[in-house]
DRENDOLO-823258 format. One record per residue (C-alpha): residue number from 1; residue in one letter; x, y, z. Coordinates in steps of 0.2 Angstrom, whole numbers, plus 5000, padded with zeros to 4 digits. Layout:
BEGIN
[rec NUM "a" [X Y Z]];
...
***
This chain:
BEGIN
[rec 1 "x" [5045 4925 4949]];
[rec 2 "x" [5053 4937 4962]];
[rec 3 "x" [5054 4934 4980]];
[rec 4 "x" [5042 4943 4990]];
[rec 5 "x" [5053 4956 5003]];
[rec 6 "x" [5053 4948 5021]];
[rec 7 "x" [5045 4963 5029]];
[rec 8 "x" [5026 4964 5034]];
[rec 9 "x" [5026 4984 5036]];
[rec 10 "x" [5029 4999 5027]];
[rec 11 "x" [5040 5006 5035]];
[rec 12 "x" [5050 4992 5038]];
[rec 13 "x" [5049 4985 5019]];
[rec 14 "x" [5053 5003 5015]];
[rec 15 "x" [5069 5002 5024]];
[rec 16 "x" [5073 4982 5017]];
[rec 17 "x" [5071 4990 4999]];
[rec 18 "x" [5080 5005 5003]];
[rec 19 "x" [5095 4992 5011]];
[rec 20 "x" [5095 4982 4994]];
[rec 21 "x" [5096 4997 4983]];
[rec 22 "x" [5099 5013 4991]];
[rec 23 "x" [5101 5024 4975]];
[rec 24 "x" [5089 5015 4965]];
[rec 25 "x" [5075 5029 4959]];
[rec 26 "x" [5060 5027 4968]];
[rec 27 "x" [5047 5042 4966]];
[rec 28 "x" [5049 5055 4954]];
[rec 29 "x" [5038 5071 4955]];
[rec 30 "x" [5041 5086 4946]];
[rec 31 "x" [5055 5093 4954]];
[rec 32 "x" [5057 5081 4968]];
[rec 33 "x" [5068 5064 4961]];
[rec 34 "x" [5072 5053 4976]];
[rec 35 "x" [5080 5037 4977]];
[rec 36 "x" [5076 5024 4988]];
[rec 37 "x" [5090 5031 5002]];
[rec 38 "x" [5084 5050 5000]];
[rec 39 "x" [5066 5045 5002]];
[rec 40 "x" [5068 5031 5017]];
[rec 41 "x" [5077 5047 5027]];
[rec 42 "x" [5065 5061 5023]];
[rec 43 "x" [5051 5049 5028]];
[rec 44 "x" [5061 5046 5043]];
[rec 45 "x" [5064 5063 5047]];
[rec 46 "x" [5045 5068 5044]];
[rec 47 "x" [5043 5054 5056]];
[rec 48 "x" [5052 5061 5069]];
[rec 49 "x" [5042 5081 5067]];
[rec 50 "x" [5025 5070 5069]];
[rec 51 "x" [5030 5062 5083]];
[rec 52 "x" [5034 5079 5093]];
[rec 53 "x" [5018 5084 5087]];
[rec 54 "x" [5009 5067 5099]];
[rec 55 "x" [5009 5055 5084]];
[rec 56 "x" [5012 5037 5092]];
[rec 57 "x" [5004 5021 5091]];
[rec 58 "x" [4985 5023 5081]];
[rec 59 "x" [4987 5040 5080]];
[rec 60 "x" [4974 5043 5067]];
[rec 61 "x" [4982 5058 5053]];
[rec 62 "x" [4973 5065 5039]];
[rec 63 "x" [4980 5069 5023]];
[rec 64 "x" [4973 5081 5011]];
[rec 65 "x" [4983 5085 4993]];
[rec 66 "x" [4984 5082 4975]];
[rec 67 "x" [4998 5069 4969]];
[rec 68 "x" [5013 5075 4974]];
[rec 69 "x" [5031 5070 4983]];
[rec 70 "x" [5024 5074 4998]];
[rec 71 "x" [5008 5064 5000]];
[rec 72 "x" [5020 5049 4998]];
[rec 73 "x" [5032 5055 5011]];
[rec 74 "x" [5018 5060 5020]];
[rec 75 "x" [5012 5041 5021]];
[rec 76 "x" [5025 5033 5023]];
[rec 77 "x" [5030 5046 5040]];
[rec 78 "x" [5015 5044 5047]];
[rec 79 "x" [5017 5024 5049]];
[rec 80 "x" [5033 5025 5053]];
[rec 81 "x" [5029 5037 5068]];
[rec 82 "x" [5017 5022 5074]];
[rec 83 "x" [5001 5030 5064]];
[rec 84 "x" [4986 5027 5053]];
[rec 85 "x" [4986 5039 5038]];
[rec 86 "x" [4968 5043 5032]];
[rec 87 "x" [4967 5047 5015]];
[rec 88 "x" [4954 5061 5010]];
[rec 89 "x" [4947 5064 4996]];
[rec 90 "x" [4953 5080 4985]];
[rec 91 "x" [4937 5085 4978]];
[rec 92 "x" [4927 5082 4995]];
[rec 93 "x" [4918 5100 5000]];
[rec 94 "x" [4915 5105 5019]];
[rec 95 "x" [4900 5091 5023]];
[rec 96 "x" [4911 5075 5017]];
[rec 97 "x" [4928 5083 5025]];
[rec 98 "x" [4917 5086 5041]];
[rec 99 "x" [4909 5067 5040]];
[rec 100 "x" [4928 5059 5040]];
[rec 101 "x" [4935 5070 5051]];
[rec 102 "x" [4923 5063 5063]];
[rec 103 "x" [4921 5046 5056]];
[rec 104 "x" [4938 5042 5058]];
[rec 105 "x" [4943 5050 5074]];
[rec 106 "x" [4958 5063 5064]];
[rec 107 "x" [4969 5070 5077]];
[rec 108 "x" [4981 5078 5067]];
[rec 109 "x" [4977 5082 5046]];
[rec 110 "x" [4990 5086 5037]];
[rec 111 "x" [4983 5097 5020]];
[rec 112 "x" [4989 5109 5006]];
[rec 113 "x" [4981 5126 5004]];
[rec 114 "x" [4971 5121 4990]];
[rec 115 "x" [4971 5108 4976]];
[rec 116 "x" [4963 5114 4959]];
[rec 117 "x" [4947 5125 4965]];
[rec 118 "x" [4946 5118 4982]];
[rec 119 "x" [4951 5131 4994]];
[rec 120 "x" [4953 5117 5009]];
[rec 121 "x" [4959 5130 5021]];
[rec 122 "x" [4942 5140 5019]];
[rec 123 "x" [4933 5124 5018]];
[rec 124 "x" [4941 5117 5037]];
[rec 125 "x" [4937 5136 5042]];
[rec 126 "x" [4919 5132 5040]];
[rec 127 "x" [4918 5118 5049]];
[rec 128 "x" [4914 5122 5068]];
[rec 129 "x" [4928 5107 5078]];
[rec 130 "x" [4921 5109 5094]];
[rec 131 "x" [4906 5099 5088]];
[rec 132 "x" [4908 5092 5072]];
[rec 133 "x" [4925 5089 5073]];
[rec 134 "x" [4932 5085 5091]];
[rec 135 "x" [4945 5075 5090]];
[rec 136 "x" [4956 5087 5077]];
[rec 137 "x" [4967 5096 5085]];
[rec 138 "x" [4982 5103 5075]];
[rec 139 "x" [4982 5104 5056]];
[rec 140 "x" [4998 5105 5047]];
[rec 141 "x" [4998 5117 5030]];
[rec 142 "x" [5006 5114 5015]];
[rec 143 "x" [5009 5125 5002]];
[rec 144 "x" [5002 5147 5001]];
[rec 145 "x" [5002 5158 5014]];
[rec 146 "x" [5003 5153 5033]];
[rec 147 "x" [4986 5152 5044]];
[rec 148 "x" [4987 5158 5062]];
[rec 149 "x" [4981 5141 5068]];
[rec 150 "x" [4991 5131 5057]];
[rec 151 "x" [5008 5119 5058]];
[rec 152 "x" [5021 5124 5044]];
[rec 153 "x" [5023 5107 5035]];
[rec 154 "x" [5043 5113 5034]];
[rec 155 "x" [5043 5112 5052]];
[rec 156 "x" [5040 5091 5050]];
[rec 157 "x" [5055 5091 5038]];
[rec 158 "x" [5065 5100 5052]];
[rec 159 "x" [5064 5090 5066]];
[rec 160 "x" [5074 5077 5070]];
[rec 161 "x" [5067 5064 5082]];
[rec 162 "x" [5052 5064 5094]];
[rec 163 "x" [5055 5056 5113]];
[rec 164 "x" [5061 5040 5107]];
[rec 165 "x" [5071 5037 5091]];
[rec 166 "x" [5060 5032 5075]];
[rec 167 "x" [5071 5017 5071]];
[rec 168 "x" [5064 5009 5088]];
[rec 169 "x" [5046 5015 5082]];
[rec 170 "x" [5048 5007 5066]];
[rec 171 "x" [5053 4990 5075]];
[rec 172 "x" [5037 4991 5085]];
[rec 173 "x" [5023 4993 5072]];
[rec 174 "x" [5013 4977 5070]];
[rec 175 "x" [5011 4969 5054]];
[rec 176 "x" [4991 4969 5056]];
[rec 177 "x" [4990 4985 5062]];
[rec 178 "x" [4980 4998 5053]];
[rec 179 "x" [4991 5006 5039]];
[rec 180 "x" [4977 5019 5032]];
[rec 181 "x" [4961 5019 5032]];
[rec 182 "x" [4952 5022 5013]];
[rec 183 "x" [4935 5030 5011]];
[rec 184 "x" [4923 5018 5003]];
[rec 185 "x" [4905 5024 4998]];
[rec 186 "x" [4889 5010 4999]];
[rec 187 "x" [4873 5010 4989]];
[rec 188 "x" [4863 5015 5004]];
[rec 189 "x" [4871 5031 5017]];
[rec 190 "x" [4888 5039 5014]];
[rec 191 "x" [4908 5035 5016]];
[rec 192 "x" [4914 5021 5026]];
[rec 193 "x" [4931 5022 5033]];
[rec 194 "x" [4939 5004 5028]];
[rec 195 "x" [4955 4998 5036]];
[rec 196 "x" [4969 4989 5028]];
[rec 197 "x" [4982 4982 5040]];
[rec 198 "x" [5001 4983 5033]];
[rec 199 "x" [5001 4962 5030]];
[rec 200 "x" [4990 4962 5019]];
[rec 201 "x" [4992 4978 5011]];
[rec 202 "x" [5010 4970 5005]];
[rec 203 "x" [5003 4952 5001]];
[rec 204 "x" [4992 4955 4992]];
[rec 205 "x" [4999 4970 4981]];
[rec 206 "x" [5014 4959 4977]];
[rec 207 "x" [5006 4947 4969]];
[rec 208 "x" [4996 4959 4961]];
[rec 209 "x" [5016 4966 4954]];
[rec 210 "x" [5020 4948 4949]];
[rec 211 "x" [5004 4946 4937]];
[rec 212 "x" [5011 4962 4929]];
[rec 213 "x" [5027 4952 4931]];
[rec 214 "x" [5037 4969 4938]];
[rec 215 "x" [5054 4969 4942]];
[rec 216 "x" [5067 4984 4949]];
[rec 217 "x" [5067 4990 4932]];
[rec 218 "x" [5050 4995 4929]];
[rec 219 "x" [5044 5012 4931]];
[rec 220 "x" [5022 5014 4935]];
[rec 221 "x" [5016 5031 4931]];
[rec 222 "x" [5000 5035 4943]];
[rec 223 "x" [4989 5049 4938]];
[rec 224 "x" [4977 5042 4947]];
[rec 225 "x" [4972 5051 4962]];
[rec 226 "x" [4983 5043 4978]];
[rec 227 "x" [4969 5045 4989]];
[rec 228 "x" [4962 5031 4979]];
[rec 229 "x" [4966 5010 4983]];
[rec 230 "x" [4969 5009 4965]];
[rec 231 "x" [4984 5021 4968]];
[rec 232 "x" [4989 5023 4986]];
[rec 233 "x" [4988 5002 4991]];
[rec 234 "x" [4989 4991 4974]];
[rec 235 "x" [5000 5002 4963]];
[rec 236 "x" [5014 5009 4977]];
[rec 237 "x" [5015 4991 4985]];
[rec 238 "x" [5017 4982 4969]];
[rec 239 "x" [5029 4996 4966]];
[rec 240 "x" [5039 4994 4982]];
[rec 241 "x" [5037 4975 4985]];
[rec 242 "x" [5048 4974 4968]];
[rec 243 "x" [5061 4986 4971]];
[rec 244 "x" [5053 4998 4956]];
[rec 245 "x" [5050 5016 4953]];
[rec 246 "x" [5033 5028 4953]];
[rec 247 "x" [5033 5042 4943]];
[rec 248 "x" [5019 5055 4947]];
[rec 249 "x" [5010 5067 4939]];
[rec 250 "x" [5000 5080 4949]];
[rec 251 "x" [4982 5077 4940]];
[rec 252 "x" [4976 5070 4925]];
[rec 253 "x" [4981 5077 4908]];
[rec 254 "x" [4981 5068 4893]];
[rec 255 "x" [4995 5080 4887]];
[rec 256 "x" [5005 5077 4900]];
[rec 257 "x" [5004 5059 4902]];
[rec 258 "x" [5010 5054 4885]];
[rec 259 "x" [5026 5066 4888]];
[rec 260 "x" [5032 5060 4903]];
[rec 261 "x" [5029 5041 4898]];
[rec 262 "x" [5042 5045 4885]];
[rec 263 "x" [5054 5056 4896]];
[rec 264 "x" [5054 5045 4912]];
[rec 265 "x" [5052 5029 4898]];
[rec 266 "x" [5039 5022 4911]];
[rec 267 "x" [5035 5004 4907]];
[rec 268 "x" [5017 5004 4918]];
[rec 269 "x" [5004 5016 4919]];
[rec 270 "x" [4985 5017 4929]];
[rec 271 "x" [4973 5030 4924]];
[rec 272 "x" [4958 5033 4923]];
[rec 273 "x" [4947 5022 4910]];
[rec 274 "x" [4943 5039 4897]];
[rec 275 "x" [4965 5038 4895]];
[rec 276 "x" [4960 5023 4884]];
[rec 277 "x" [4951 5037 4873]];
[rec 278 "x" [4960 5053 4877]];
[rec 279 "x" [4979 5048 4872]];
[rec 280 "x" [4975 5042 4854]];
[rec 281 "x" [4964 5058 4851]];
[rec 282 "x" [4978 5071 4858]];
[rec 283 "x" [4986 5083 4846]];
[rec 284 "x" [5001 5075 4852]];
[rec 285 "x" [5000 5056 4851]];
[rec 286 "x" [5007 5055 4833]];
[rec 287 "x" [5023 5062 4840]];
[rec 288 "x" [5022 5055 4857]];
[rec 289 "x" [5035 5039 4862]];
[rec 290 "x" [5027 5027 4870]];
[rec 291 "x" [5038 5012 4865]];
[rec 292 "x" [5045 5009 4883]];
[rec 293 "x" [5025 5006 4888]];
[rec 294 "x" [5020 4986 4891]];
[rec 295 "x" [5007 4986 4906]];
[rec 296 "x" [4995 4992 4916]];
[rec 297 "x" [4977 4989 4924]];
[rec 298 "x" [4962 4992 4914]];
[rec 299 "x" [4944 4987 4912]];
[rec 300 "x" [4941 4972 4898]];
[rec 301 "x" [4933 4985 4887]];
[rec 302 "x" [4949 4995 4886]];
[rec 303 "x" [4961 4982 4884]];
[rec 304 "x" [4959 4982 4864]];
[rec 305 "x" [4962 5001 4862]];
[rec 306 "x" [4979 4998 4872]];
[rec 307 "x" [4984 4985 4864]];
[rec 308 "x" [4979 4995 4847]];
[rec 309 "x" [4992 5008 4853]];
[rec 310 "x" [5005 4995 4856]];
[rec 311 "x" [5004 4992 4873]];
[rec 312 "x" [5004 4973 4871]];
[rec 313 "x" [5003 4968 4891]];
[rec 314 "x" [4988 4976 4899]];
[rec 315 "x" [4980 4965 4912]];
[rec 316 "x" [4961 4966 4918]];
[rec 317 "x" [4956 4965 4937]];
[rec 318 "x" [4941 4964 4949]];
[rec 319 "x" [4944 4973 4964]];
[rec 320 "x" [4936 4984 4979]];
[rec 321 "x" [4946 4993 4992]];
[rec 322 "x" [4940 4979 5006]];
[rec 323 "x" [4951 4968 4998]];
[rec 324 "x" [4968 4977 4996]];
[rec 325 "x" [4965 4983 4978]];
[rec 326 "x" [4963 4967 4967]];
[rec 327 "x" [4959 4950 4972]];
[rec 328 "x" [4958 4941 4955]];
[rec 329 "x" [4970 4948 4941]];
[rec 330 "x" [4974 4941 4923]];
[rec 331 "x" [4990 4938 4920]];
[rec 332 "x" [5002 4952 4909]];
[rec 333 "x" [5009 4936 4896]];
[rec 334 "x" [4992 4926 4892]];
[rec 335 "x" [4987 4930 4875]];
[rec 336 "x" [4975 4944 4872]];
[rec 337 "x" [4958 4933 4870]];
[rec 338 "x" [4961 4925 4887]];
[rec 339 "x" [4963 4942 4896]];
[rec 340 "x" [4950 4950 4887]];
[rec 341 "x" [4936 4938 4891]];
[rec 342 "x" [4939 4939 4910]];
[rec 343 "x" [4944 4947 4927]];
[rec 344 "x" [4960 4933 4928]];
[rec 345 "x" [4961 4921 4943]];
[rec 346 "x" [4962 4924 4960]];
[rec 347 "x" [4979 4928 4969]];
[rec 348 "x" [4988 4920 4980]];
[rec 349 "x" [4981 4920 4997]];
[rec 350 "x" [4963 4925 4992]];
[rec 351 "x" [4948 4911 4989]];
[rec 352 "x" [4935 4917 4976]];
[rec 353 "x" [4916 4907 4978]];
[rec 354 "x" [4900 4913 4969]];
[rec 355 "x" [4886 4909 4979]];
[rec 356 "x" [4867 4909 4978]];
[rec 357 "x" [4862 4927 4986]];
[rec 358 "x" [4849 4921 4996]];
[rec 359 "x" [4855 4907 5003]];
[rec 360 "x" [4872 4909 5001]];
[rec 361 "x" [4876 4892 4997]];
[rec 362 "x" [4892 4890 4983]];
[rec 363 "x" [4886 4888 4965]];
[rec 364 "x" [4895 4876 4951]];
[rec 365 "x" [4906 4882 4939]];
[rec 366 "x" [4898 4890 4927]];
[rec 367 "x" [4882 4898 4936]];
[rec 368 "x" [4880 4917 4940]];
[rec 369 "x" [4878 4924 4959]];
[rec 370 "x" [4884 4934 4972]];
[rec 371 "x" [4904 4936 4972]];
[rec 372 "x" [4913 4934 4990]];
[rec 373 "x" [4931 4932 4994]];
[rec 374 "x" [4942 4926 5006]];
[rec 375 "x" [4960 4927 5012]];
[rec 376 "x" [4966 4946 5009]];
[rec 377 "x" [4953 4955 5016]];
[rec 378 "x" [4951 4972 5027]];
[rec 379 "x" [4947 4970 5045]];
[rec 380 "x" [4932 4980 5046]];
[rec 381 "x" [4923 4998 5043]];
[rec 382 "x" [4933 5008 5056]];
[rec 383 "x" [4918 5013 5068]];
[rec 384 "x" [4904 5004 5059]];
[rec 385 "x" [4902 4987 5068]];
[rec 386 "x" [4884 4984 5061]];
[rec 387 "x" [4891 4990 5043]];
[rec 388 "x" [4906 4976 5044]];
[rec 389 "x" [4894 4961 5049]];
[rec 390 "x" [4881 4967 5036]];
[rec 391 "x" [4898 4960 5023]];
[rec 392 "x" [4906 4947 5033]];
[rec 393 "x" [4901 4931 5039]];
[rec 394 "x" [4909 4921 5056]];
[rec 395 "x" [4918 4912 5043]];
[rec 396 "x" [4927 4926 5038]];
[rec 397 "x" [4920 4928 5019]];
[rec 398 "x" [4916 4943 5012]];
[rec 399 "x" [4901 4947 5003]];
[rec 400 "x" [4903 4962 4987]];
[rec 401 "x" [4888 4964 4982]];
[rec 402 "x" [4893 4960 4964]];
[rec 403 "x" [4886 4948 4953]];
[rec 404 "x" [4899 4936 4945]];
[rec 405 "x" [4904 4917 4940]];
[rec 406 "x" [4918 4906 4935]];
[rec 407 "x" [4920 4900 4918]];
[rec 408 "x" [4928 4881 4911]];
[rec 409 "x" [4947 4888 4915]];
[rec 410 "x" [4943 4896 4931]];
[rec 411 "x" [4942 4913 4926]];
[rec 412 "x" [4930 4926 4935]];
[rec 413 "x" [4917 4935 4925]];
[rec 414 "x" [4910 4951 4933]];
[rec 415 "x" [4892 4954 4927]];
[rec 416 "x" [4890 4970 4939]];
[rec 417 "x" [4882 4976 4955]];
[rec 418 "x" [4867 4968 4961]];
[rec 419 "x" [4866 4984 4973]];
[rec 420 "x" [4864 5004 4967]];
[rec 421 "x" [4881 5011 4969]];
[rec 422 "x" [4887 5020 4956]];
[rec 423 "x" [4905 5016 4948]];
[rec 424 "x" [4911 5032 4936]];
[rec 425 "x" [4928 5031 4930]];
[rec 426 "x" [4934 5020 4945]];
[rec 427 "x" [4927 5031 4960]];
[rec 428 "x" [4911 5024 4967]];
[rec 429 "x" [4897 5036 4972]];
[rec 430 "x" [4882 5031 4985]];
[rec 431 "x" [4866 5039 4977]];
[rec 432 "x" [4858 5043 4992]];
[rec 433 "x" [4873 5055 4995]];
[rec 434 "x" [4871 5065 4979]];
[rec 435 "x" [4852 5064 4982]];
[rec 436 "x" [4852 5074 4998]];
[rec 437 "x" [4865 5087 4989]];
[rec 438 "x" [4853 5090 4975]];
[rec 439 "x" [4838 5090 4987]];
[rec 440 "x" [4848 5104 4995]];
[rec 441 "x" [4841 5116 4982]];
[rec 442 "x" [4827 5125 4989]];
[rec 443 "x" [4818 5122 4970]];
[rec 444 "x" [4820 5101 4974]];
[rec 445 "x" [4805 5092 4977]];
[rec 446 "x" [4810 5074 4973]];
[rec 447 "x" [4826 5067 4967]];
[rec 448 "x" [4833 5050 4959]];
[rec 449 "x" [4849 5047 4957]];
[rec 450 "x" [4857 5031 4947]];
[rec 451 "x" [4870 5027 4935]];
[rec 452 "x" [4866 5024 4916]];
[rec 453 "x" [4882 5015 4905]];
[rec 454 "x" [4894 5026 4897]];
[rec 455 "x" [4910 5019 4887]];
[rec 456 "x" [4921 5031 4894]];
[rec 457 "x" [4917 5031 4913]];
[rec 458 "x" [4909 5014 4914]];
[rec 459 "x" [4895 5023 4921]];
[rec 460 "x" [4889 5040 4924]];
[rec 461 "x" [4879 5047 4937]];
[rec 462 "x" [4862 5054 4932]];
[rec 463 "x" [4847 5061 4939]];
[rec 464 "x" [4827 5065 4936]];
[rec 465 "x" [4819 5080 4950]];
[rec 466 "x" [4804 5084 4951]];
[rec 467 "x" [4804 5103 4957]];
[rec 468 "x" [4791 5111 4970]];
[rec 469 "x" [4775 5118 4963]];
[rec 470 "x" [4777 5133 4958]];
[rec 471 "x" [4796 5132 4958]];
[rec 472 "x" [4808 5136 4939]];
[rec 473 "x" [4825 5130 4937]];
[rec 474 "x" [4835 5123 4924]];
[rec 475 "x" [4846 5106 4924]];
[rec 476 "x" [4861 5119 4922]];
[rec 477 "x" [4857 5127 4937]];
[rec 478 "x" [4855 5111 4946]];
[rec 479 "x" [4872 5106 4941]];
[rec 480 "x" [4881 5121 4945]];
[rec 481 "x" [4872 5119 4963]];
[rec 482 "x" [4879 5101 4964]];
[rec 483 "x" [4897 5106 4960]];
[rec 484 "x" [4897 5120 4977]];
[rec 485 "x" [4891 5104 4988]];
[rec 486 "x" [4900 5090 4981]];
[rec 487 "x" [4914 5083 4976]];
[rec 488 "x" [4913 5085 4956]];
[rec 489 "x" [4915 5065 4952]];
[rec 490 "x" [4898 5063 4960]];
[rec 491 "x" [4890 5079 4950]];
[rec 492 "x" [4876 5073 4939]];
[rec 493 "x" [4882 5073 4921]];
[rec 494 "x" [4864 5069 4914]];
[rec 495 "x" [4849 5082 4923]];
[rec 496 "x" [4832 5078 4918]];
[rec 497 "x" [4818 5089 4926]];
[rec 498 "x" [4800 5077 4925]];
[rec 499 "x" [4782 5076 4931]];
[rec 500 "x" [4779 5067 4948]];
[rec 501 "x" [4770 5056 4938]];
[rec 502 "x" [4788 5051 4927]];
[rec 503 "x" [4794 5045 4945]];
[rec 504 "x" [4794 5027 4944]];
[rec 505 "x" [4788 5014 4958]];
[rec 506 "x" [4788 4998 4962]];
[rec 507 "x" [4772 4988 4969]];
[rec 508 "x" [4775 4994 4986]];
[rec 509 "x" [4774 5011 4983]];
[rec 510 "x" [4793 5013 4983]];
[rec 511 "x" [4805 5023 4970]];
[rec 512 "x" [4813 5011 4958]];
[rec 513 "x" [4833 5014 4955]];
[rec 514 "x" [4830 5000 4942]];
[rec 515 "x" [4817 5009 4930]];
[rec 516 "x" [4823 5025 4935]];
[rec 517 "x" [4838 5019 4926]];
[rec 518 "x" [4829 5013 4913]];
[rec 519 "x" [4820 5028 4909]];
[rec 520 "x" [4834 5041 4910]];
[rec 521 "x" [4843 5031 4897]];
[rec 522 "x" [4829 5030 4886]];
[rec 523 "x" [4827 5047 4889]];
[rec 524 "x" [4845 5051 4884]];
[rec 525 "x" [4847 5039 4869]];
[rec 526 "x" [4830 5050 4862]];
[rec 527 "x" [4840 5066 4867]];
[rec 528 "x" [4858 5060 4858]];
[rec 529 "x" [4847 5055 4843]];
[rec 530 "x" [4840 5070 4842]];
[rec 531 "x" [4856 5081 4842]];
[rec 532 "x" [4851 5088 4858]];
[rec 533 "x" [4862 5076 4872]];
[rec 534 "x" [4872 5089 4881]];
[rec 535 "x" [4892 5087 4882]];
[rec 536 "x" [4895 5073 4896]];
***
């Protein structure tokens, strides 16, 4: 077991590891390879140009950008300036943008030009800041051509100290402080902001490192999104807490990933659950090394494919970004039966209960109810008191949602949301929200959304509209309208166009998500047995 670092923030932890072992790799991203030393300074230096921009204490700063060098730096800078990065999402459109720049009170956001097909610098244009974003006031560019009214991201790298020196900054920030704040969607409006405080962000995701039993040796490739917990809190801390290295890659490609395992002979790897099924089926997997691969973090379902490929230590979790990333996790040396029948055990410092959902009173071993959790848990929705007591108690338990229990050894089963959101490929999605960007269309009368299973994603997000009177449009044109309004993991994979009458109710006269569900995967099973199910 190694001993977890002495420091309860990053950027303090950052400097302890980079005192331990200065030239030791720690992120590797395209062209940019920096040790611990190179990183720690460049951070610092970064630090120092946020600070003459007004960074200080709680300063609230945006960041906007694929996975790259940078985003890290980025992260890490902002803390050490006295900061709270908030981490946006890279396929959000103009309205979910607007809504965190709001929600979270961003001062300063700090974006590249464009990521993919999103053109951020046309999309901020858009969004009129006097009224819908009041509290922005400088925005720092990365990457194409200059805007008149924006900071040069060079110009952080340039500067060299604000008013005070960053060293004394550092020394200042408080361990249960806000770190970041990470978008969060609910079954019933749109994102929550949660905050994770630096404490508990490096706790809980060391001993989420341990149960992969990571050393200074190891090497995790992300090609998971940073914006992400998954990425940005439990994979960079279980990383850093240990002394090991991150490779990036800028966004998913199967391709891609099975060449850089074998060239930067990474020993971890998180993606996204369809890798499980991509890699074997790539032209260049017979070819491809993957020998220096052990472990990961992948739904149960996955874990046999893995280990079919030869990665031998692949470990399952239950998880949600209130709770730092993980708070149960298998462990990477039980034998394969154990960590396939489970979510693992809770870690250190967290307390697991299933409880009866009505009355909230803890059931025995065995029984299946509510899951809540103690210990490492975020200190509320930032701005959303009435959101924050909905899922905490006075006794400081905090209610998921999710239907689980504990089997003979103490293992957690997760049986899967009692609510309605929808979790596709790891990124959850409030149906309300894609609701109102379908009913956006002027052809929309009526829209339910709701997830139906899917091996690859776990669930995908499906629809049935009902159109106005009158009104012709096809379910390709209803996606194609979705994918200019939001972000493209909540875009409808499976459109089907019904009768008023196909709209299910319950008794009181209200739509059923339930039998909605029901009926659009009836309808597709019909549609794939027929040859005609559309390309998810």
């Amino acid at each position: 077991m190694t001993e977890l670092p002495l420091s309860r923030t990053f950027p303090a932890l950052l400097r302890e590891m980079t005192e331990r072992a200065p030239d030791r790799p720690f992120v590797i991203a395209g062209t940019w390879h920096l040790s611990y030393r190179a990183f720690y300074h460049t951070a610092r230096r970064m630090a120092g140009g946020l600070a003459r921009l007004g960074v200080g204490t709680g300063t609230k700063v945006g960041l906007m950008m694929g996975n790259r060098a940078e985003w890290l730096l980025s992260f890490a800078a902002i803390t050490m300036a006295g900061g709270t990065m908030v981490a946006f999402n890279t396929w959000w459109r103009r309205r979910e943008i607007q809504h965190a720049l709001h929600l979270a009170d961003v001062e300063i956001l700090i974006t590249a030009d464009r990521y993919l097909k999103n053109d951020y610098l046309a999309e901020l244009a858009a969004i009129d800041r006097a009224s819908e974003a009041p509290m922005l006031r400088t925005i720092v560019q990365l990457g194409g051509e200059p805007a008149a009214d924006t900071v040069p991201f060079t110009q952080l790298l340039e500067d060299d100290g604000g008013a005070e020196p960053i060293e004394a900054v550092i020394d200042r920030v408080e361990p249960d402080g806000l770190a970041c704040l990470l978008f969060t969607s609910g079954s019933t409006g749109r994102s929550k902001a949660a905050g994770l405080d630096h404490r508990g962000i490096i706790e809980n995701c060391f001993g989420i490192g341990e149960r992969m039993h990571f050393t200074a040796d190891d090497r995790l490739l992300l090609t998971t999104p940073l914006f992400y917990s998954f990425a940005c809190a439990n994979g960079l801390f279980a990383v850093l807490t240990h002394g090991a290295s991150i490779v990036l890659l800028p966004k998913y490609d199967p391709g891609e990933m099975l060449a850089v395992i074998g060239r930067e002979r990474c020993t971890a790897v998180y993606a996204p659950a369809d890798a499980a099924f991509a890699l074997p089926a790539h032209p260049g997997y017979a070819q491809a090394d993957l020998s220096s691969w052990r472990t990961g973090i992948c739904p149960n379902n996955i874990l046999p494919i893995y280990h079919g490929m030869g990665v031998t230590e692949m470990i399952t979790a239950y998880g949600l970004t209130e709770c730092y990333g993980n708070s149960s996790n298998a462990d990477s040396t039980w034998p394969l039966e154990r960590r396939l029948t489970g979510m693992g055990t809770p870690l250190p410092g967290v307390e697991i209960d299933i409880v009866d959902p009505l009355t909230r009173h803890p059931l025995p071993r065995g029984e299946e109810g509510e899951i809540r959790i103690k210990g490492h848990l975020f200190p509320g929705y930032y701005n959303n008191p009435e959101q924050t007591a909905a899922v905490r108690d006075r006794e400081g338990w905090f209610y998921t949602g999710d239907a689980g229990s504990f089997d003979a050894d103490g293992v957690l089963m997760f049986r899967g949301r009692m609510g309605e959101i929808i979790k596709t490929n790891g990124m959850n999605v409030a149906p309300v929200e894609v609701e109102e960007g379908l009913q956006e269309h002027e052809a929309v009368n009526i829209s339910v959304v709701t997830g139906i299973d899917d091996p690859a994603r776990g669930e995908m997000v499906a629809a049935m509209v009902v159109l106005h009177e009158g009104r012709h449009v096809s379910e390709g044109d209803l996606e194609a309208h979705c994918k200019t309004v939001m972000a493209s993991f909540k875009v409808p994979r499976f459109i089907q166009i019904v009768d008023a009458s196909d709209v299910p109710l319950t008794d009181t006269g209200k739509i059923s998500r339930k039998l909605a569900r029901a009926f659009l995967t009836e309808r597709r099973e019909r549609l794939s047995a027929r040859g005609k199910q559309p390309a998810a």
